[in-house]
PQR file with spaces between the fields and no chain letter, atoms N, CA, C, O and H, PARSE charges and radii, in Angstrom:
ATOM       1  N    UNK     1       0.857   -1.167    0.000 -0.4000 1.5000
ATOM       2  CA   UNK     1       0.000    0.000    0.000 -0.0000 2.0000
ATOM       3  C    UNK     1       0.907    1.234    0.000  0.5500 1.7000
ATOM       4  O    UNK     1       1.943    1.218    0.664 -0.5500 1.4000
ATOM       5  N    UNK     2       0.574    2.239   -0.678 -0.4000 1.5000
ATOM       6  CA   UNK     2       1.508    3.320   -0.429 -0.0000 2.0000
ATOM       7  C    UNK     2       0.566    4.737    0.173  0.5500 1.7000
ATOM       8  O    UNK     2      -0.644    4.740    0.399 -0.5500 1.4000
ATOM       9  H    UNK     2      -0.268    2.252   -1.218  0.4000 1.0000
ATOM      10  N    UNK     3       1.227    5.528    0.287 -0.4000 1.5000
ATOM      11  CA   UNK     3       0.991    6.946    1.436 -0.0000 2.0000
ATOM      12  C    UNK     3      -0.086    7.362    0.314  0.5500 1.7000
ATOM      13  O    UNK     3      -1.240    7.361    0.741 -0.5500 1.4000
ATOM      14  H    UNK     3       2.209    5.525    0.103  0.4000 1.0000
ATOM      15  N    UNK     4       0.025    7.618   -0.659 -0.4000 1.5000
ATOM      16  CA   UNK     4      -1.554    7.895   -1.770 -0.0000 2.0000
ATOM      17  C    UNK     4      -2.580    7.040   -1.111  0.5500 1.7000
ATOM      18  O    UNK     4      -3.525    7.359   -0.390 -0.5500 1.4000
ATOM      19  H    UNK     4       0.962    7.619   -1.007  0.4000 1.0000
ATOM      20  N    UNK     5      -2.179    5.908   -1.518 -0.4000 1.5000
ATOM      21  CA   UNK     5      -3.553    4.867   -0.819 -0.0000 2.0000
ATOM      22  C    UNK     5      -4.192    5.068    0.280  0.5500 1.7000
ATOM      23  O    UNK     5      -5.405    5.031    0.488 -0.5500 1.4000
ATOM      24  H    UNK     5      -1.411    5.650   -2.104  0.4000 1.0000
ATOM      25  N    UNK     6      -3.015    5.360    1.235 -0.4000 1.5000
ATOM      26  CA   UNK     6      -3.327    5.647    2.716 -0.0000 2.0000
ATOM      27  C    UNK     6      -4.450    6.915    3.302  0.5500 1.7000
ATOM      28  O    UNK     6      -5.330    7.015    4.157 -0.5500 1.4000
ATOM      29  H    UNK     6      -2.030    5.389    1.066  0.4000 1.0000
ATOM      30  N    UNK     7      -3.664    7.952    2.041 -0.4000 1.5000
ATOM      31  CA   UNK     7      -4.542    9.047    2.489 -0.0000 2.0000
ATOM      32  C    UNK     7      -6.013    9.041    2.090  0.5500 1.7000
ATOM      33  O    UNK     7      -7.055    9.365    2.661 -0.5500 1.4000
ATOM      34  H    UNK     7      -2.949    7.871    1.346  0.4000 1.0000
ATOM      35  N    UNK     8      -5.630    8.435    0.614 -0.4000 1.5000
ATOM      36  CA   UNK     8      -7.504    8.466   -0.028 -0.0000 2.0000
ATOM      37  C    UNK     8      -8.218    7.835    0.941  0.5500 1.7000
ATOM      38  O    UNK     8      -9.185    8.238    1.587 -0.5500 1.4000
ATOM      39  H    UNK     8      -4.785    8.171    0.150  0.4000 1.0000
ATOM      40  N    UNK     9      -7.476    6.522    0.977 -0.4000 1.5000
ATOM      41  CA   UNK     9      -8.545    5.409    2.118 -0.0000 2.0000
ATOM      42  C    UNK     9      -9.001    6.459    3.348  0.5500 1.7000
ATOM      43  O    UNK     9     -10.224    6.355    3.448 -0.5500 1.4000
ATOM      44  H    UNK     9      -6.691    6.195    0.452  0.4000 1.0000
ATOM      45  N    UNK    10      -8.639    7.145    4.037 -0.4000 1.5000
ATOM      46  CA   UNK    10      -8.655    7.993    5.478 -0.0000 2.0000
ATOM      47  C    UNK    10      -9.700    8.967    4.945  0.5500 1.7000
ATOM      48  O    UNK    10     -10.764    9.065    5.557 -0.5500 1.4000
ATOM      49  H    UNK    10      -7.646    7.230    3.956  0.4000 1.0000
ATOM      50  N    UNK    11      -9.438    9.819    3.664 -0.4000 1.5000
ATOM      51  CA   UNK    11     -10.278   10.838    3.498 -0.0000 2.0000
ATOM      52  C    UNK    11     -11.537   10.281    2.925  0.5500 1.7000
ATOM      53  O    UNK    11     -12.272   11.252    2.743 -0.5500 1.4000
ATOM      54  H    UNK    11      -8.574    9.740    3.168  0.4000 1.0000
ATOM      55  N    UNK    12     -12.029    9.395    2.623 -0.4000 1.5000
ATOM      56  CA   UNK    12     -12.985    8.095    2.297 -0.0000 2.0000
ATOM      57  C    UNK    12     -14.030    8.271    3.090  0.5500 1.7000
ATOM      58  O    UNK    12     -15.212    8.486    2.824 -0.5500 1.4000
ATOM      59  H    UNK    12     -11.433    8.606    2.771  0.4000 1.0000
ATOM      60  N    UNK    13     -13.201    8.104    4.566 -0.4000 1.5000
ATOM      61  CA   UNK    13     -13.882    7.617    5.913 -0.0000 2.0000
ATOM      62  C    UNK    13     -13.926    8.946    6.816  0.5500 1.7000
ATOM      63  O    UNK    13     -14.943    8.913    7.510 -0.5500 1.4000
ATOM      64  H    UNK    13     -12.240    7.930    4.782  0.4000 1.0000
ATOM      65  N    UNK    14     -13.301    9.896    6.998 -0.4000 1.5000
ATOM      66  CA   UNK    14     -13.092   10.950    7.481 -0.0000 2.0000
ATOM      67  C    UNK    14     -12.947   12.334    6.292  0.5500 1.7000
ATOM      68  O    UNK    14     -11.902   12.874    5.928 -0.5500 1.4000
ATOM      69  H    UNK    14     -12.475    9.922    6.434  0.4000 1.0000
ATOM      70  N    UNK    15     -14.282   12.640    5.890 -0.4000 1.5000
ATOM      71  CA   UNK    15     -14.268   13.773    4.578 -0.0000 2.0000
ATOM      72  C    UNK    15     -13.519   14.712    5.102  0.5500 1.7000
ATOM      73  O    UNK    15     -12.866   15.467    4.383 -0.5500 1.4000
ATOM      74  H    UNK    15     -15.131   12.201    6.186  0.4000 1.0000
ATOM      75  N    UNK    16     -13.512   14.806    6.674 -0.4000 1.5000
ATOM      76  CA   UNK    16     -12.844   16.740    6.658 -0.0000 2.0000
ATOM      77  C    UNK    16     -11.496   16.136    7.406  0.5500 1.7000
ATOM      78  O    UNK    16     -11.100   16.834    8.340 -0.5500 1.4000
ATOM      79  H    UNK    16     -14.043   14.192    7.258  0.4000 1.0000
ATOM      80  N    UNK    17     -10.888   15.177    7.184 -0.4000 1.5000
ATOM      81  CA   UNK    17      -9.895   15.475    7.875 -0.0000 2.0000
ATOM      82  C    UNK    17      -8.852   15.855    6.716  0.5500 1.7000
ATOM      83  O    UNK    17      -8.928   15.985    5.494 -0.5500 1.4000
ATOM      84  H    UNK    17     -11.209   14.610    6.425  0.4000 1.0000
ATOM      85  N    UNK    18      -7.474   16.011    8.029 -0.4000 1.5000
ATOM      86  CA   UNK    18      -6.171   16.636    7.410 -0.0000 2.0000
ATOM      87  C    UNK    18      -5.619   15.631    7.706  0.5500 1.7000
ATOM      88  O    UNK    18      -5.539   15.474    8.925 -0.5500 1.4000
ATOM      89  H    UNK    18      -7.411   15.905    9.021  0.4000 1.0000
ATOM      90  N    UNK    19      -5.044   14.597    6.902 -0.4000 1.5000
ATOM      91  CA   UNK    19      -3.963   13.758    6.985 -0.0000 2.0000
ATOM      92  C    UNK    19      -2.310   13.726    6.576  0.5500 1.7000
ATOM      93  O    UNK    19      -2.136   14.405    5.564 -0.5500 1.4000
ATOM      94  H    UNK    19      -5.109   14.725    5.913  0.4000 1.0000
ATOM      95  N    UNK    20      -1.295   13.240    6.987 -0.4000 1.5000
ATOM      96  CA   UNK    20      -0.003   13.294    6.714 -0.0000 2.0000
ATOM      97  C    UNK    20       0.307   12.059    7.222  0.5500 1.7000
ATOM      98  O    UNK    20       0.506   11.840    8.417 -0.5500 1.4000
ATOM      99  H    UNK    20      -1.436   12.688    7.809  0.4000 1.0000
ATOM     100  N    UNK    21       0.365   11.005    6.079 -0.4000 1.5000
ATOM     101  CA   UNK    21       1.078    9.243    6.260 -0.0000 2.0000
ATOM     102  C    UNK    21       2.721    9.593    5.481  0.5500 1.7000
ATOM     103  O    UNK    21       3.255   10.049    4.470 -0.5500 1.4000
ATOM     104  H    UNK    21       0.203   11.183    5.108  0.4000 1.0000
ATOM     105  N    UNK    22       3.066    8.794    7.244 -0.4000 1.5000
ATOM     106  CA   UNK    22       4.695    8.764    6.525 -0.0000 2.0000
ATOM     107  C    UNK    22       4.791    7.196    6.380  0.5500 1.7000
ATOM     108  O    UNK    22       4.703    6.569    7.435 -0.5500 1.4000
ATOM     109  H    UNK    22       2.632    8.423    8.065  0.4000 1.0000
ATOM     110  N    UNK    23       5.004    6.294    4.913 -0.4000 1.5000
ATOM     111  CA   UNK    23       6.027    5.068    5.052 -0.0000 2.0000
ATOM     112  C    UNK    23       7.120    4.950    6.003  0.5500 1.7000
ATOM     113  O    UNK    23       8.038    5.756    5.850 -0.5500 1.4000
ATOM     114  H    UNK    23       5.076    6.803    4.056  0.4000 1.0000
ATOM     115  N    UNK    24       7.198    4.239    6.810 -0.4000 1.5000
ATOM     116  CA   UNK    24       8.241    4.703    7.794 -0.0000 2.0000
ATOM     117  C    UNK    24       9.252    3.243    7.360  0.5500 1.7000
ATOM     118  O    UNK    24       9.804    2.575    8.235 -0.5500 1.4000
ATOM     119  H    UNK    24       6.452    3.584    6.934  0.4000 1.0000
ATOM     120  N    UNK    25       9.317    3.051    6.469 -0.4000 1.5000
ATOM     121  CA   UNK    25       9.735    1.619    5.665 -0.0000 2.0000
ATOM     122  C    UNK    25      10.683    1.468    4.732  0.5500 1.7000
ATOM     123  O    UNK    25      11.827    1.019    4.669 -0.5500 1.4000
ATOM     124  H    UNK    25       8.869    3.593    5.758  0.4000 1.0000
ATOM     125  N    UNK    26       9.581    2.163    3.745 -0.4000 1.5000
ATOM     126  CA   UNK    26       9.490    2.200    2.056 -0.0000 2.0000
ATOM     127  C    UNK    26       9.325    0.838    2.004  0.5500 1.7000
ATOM     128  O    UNK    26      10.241    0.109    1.625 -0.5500 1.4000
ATOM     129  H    UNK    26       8.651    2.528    3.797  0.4000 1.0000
ATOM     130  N    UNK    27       8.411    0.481    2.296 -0.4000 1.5000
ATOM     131  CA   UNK    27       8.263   -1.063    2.054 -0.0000 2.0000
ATOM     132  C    UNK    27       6.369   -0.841    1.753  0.5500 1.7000
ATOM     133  O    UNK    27       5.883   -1.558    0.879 -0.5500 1.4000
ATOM     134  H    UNK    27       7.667    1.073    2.605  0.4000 1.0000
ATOM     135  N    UNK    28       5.584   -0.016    2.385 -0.4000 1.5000
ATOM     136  CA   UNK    28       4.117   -0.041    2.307 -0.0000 2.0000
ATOM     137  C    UNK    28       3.515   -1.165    3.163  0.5500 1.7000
ATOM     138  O    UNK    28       2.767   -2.063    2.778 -0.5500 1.4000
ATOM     139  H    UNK    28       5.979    0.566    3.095  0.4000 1.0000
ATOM     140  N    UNK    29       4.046   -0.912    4.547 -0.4000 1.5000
ATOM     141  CA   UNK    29       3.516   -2.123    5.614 -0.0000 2.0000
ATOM     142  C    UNK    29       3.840   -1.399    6.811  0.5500 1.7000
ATOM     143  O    UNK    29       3.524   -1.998    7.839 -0.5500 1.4000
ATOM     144  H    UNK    29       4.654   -0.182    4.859  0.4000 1.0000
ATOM     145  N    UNK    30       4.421   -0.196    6.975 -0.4000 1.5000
ATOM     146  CA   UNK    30       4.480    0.081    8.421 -0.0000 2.0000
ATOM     147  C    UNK    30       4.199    1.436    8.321  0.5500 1.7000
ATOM     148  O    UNK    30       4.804    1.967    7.391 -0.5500 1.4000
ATOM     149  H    UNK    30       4.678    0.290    6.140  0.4000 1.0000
ATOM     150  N    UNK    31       3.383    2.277    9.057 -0.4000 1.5000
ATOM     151  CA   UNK    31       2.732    3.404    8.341 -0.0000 2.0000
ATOM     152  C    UNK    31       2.563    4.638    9.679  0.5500 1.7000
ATOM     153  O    UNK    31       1.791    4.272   10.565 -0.5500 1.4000
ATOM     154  H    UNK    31       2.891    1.845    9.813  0.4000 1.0000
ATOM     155  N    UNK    32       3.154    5.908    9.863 -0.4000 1.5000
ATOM     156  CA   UNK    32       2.858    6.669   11.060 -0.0000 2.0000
ATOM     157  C    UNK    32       1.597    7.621   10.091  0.5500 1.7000
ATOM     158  O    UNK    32       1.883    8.263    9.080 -0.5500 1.4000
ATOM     159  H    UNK    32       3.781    6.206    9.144  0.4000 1.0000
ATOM     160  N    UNK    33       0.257    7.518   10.661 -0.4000 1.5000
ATOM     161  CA   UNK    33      -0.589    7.966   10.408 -0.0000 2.0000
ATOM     162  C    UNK    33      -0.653    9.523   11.448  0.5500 1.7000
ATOM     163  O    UNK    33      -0.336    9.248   12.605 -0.5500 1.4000
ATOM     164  H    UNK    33       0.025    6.996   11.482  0.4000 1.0000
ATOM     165  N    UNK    34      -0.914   10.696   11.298 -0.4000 1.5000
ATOM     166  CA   UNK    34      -1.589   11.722   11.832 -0.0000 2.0000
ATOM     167  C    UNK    34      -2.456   12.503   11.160  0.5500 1.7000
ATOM     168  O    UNK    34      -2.158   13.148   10.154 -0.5500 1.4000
ATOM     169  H    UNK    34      -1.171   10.920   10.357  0.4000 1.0000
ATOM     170  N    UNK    35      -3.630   12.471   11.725 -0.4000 1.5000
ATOM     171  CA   UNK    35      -5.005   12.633   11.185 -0.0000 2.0000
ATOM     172  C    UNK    35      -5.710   13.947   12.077  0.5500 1.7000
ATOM     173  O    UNK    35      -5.388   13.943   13.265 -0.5500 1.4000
ATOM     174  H    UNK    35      -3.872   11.947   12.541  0.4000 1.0000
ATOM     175  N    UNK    36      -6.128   14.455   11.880 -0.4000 1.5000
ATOM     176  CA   UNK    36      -7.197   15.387   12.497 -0.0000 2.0000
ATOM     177  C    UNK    36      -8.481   15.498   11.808  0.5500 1.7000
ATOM     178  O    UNK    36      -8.458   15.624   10.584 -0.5500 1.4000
ATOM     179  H    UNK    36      -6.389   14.459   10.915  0.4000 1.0000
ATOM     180  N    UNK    37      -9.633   15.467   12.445 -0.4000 1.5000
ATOM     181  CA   UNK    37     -10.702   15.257   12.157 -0.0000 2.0000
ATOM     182  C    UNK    37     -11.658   15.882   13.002  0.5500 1.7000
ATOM     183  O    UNK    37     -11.187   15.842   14.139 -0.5500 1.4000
ATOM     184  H    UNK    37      -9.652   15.364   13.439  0.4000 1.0000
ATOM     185  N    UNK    38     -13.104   16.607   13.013 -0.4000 1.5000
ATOM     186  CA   UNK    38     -14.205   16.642   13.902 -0.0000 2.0000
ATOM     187  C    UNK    38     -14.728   15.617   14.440  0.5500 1.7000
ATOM     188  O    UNK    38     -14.955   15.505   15.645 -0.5500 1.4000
ATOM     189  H    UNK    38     -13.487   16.639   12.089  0.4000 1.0000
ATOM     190  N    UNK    39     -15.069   14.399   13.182 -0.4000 1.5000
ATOM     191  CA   UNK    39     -15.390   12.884   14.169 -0.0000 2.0000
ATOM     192  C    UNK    39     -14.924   12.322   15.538  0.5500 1.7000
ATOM     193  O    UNK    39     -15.440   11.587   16.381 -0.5500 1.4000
ATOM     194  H    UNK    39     -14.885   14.490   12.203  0.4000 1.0000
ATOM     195  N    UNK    40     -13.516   13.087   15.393 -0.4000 1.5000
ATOM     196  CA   UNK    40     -12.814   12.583   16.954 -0.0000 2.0000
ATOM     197  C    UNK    40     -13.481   12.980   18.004  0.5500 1.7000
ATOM     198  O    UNK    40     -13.505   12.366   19.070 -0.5500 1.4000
ATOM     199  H    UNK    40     -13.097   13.683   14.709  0.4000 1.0000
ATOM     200  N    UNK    41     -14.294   14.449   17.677 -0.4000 1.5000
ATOM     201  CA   UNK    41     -14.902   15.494   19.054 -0.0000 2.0000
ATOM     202  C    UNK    41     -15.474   14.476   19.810  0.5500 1.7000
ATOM     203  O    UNK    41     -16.462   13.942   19.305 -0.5500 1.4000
ATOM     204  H    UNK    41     -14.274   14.948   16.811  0.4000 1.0000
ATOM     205  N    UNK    42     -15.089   14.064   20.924 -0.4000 1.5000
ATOM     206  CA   UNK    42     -16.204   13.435   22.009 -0.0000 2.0000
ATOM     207  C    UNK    42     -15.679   12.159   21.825  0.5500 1.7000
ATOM     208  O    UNK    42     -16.275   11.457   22.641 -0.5500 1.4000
ATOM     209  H    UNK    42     -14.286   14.497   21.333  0.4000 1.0000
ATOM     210  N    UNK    43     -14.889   11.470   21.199 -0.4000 1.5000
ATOM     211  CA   UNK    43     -14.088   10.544   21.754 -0.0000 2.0000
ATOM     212  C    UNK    43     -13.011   10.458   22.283  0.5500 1.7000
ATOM     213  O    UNK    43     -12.263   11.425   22.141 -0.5500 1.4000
ATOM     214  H    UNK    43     -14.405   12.041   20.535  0.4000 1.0000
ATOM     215  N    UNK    44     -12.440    9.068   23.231 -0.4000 1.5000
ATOM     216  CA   UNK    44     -11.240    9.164   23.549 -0.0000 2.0000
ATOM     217  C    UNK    44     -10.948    8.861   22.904  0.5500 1.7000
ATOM     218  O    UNK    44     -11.622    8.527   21.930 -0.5500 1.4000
ATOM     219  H    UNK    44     -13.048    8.283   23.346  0.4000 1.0000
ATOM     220  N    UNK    45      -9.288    8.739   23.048 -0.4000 1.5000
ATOM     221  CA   UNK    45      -8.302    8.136   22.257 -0.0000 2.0000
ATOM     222  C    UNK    45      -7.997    7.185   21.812  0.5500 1.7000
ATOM     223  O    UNK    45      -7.360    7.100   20.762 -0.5500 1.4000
ATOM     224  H    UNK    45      -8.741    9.011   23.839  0.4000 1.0000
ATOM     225  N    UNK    46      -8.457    6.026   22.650 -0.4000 1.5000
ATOM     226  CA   UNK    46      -8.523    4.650   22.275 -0.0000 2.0000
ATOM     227  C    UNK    46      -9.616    4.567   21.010  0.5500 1.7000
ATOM     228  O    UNK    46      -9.507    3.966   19.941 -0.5500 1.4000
ATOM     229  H    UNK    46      -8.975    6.094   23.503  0.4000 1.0000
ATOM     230  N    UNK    47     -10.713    5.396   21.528 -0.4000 1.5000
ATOM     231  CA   UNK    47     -12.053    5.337   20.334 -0.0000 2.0000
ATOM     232  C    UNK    47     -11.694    5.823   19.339  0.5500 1.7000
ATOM     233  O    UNK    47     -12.222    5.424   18.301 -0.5500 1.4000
ATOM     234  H    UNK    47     -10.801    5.884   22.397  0.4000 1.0000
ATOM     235  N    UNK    48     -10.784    6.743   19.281 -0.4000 1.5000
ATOM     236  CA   UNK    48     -10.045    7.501   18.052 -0.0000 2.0000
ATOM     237  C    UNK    48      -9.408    6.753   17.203  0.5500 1.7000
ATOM     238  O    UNK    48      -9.683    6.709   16.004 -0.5500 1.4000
ATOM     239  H    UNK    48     -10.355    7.067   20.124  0.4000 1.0000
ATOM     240  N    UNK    49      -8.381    6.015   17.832 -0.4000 1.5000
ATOM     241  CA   UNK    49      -7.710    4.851   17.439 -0.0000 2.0000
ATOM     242  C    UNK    49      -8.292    3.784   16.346  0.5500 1.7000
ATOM     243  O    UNK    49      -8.047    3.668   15.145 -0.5500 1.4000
ATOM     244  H    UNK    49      -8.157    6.051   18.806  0.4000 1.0000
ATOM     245  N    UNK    50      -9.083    3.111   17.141 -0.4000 1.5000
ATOM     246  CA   UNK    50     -10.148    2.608   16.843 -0.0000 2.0000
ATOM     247  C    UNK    50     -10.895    2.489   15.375  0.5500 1.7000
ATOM     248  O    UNK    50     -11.082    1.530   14.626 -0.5500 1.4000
ATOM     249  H    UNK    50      -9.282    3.206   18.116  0.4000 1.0000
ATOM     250  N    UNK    51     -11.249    3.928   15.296 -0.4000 1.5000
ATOM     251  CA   UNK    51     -11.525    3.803   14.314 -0.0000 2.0000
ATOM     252  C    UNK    51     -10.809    4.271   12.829  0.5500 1.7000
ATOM     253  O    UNK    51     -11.370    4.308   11.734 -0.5500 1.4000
ATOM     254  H    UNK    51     -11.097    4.706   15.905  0.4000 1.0000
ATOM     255  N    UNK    52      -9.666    4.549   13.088 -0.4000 1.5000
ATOM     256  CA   UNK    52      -8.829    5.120   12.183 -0.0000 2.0000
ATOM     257  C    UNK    52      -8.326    3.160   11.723  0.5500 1.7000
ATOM     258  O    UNK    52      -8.162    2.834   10.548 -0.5500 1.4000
ATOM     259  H    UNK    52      -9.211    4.519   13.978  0.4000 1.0000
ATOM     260  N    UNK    53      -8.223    2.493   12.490 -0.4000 1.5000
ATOM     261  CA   UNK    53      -7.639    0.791   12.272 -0.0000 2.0000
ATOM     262  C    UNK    53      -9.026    0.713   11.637  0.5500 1.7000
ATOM     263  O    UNK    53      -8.994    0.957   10.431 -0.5500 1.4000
ATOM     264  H    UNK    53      -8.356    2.758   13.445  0.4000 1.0000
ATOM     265  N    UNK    54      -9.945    0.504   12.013 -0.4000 1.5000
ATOM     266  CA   UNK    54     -11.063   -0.354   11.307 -0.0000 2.0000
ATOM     267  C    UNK    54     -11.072    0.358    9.633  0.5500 1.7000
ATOM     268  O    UNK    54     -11.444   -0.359    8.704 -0.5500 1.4000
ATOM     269  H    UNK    54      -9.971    0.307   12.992  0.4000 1.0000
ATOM     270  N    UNK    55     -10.684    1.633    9.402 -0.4000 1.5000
ATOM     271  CA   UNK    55     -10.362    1.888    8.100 -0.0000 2.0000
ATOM     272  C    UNK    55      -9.819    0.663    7.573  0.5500 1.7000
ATOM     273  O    UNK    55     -10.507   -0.054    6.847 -0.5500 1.4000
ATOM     274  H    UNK    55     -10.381    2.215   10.157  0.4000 1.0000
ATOM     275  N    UNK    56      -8.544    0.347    7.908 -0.4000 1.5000
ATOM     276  CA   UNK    56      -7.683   -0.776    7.460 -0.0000 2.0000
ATOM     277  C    UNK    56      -7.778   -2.316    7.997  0.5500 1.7000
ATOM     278  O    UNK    56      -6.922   -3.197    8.075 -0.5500 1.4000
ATOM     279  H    UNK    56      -7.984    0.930    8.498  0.4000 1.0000
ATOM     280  N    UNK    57      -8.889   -2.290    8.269 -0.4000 1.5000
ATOM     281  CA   UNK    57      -9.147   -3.738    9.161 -0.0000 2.0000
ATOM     282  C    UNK    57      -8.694   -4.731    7.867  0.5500 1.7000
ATOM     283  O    UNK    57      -7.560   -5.173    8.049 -0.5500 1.4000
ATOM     284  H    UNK    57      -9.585   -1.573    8.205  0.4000 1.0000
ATOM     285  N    UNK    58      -9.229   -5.124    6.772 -0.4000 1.5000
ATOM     286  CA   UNK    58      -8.786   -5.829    5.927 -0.0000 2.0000
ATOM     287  C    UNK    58      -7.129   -6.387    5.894  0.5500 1.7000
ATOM     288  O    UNK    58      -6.526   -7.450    6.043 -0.5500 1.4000
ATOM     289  H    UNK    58     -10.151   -4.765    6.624  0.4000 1.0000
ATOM     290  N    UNK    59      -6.828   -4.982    5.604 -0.4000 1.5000
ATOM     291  CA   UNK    59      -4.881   -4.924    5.225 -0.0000 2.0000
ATOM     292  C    UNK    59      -4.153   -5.650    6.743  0.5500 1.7000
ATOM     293  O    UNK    59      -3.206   -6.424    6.879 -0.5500 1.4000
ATOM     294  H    UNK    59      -7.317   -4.118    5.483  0.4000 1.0000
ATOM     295  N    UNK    60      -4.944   -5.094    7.603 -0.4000 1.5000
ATOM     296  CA   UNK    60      -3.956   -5.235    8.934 -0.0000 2.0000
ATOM     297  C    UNK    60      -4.200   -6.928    9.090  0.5500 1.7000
ATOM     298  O    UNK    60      -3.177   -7.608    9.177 -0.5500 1.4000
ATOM     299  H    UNK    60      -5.714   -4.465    7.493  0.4000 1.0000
ATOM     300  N    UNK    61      -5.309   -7.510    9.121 -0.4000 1.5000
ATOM     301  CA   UNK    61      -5.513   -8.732    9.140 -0.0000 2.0000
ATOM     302  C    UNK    61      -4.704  -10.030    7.962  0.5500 1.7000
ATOM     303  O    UNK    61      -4.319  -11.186    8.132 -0.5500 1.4000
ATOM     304  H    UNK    61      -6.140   -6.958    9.051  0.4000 1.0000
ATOM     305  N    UNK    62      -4.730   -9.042    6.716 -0.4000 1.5000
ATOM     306  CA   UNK    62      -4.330  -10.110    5.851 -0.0000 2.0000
ATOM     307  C    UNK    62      -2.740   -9.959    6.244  0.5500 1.7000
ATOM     308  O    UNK    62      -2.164  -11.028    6.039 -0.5500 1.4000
ATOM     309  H    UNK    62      -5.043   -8.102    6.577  0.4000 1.0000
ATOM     310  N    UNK    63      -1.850   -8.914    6.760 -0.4000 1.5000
ATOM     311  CA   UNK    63      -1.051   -8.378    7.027 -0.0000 2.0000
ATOM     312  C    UNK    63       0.020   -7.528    5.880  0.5500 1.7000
ATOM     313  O    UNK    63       1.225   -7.285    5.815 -0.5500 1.4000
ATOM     314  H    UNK    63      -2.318   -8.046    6.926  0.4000 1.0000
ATOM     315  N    UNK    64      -0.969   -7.307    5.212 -0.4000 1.5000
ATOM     316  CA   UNK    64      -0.550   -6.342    3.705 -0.0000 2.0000
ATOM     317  C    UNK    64       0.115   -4.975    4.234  0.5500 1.7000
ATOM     318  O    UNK    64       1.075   -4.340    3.797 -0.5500 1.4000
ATOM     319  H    UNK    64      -1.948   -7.505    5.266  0.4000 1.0000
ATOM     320  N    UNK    65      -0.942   -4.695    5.595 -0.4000 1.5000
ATOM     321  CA   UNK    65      -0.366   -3.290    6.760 -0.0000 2.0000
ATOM     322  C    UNK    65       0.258   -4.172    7.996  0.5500 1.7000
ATOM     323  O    UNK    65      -0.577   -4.839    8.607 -0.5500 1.4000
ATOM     324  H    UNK    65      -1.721   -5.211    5.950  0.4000 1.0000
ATOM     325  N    UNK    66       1.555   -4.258    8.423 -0.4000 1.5000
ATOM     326  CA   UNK    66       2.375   -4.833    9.479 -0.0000 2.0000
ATOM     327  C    UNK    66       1.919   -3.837   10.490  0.5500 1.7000
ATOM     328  O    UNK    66       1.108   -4.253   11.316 -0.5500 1.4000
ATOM     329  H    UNK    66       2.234   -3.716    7.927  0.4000 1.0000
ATOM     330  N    UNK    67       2.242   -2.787   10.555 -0.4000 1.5000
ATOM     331  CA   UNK    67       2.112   -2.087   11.851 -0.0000 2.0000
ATOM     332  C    UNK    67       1.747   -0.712   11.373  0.5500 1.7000
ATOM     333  O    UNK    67       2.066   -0.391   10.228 -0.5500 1.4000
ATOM     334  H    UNK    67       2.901   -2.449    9.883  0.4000 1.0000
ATOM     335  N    UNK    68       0.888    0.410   12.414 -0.4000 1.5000
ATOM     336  CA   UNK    68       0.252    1.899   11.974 -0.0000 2.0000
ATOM     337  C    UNK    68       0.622    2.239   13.588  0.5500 1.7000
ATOM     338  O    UNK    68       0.442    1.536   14.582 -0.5500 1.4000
ATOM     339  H    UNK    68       0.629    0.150   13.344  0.4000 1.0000
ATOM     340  N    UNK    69       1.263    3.714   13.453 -0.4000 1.5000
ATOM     341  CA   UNK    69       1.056    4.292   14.472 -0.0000 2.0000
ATOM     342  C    UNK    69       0.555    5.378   14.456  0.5500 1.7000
ATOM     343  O    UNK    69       1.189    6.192   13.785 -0.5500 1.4000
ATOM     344  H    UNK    69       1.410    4.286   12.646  0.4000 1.0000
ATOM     345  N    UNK    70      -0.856    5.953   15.196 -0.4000 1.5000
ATOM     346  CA   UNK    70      -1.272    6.681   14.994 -0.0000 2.0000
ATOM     347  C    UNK    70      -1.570    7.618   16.058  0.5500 1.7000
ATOM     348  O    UNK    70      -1.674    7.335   17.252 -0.5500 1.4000
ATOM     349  H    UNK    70      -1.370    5.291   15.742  0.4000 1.0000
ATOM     350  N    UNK    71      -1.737    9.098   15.365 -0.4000 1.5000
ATOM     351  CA   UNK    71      -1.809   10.227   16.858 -0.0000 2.0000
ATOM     352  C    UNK    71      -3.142   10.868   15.757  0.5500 1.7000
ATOM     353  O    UNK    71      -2.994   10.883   14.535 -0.5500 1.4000
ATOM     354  H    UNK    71      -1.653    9.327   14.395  0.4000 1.0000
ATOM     355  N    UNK    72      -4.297   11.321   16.387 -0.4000 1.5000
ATOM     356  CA   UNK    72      -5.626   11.506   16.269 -0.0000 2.0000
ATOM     357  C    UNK    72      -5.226   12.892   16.871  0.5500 1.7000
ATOM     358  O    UNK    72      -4.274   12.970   17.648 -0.5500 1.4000
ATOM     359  H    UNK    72      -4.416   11.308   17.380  0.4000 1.0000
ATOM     360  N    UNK    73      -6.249   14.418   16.363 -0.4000 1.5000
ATOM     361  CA   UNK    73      -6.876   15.011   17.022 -0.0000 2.0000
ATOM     362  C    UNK    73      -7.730   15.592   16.203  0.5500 1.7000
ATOM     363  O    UNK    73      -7.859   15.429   14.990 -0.5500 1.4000
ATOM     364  H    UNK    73      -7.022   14.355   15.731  0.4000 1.0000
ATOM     365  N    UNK    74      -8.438   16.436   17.095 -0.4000 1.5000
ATOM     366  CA   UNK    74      -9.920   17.000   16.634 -0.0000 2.0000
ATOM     367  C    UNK    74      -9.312   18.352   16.150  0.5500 1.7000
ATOM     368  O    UNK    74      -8.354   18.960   16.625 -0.5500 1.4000
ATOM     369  H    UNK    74      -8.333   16.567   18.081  0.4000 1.0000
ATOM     370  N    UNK    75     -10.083   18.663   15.118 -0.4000 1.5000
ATOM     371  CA   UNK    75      -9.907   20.022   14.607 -0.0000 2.0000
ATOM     372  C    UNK    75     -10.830   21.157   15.134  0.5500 1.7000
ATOM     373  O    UNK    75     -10.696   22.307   14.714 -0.5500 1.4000
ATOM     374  H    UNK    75     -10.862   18.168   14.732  0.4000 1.0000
């Protein structure tokens, strides 16, 4: 998967956010996601989390995505 993919997939699921995916690889399997979004308003962080992975539930399972680290906030 590459950082294009990453972002469309995110802005897909989150229309107003601001995203910046770094490959932290160059391989397209290990991915530092930071996202800001309104959807976050009124969740925690874990819930934030949460749902930024279920974007990629597929990839992470088949393990196409090895590892995402992600930092969430609300705009």
């Amino acid at each position: 998967m590459t950082e294009s993919e990453v972002e469309n997939r995110l802005k897909q699921a989150f229309p107003d956010c601001d995203a910046v995916i770094q490959d932290l690889t160059g391989g397209g399997s290990n991915f530092e996601v930071r996202i800001a979004s309104e959807v976050f308003s009124g969740m925690n962080r874990v819930k934030q989390h949460q749902a930024v992975m279920k974007v990629f539930d597929p990839e992470l399972k088949s393990g196409e995505i090895h590892a995402l680290s992600i930092k969430t906030l609300t705009k």
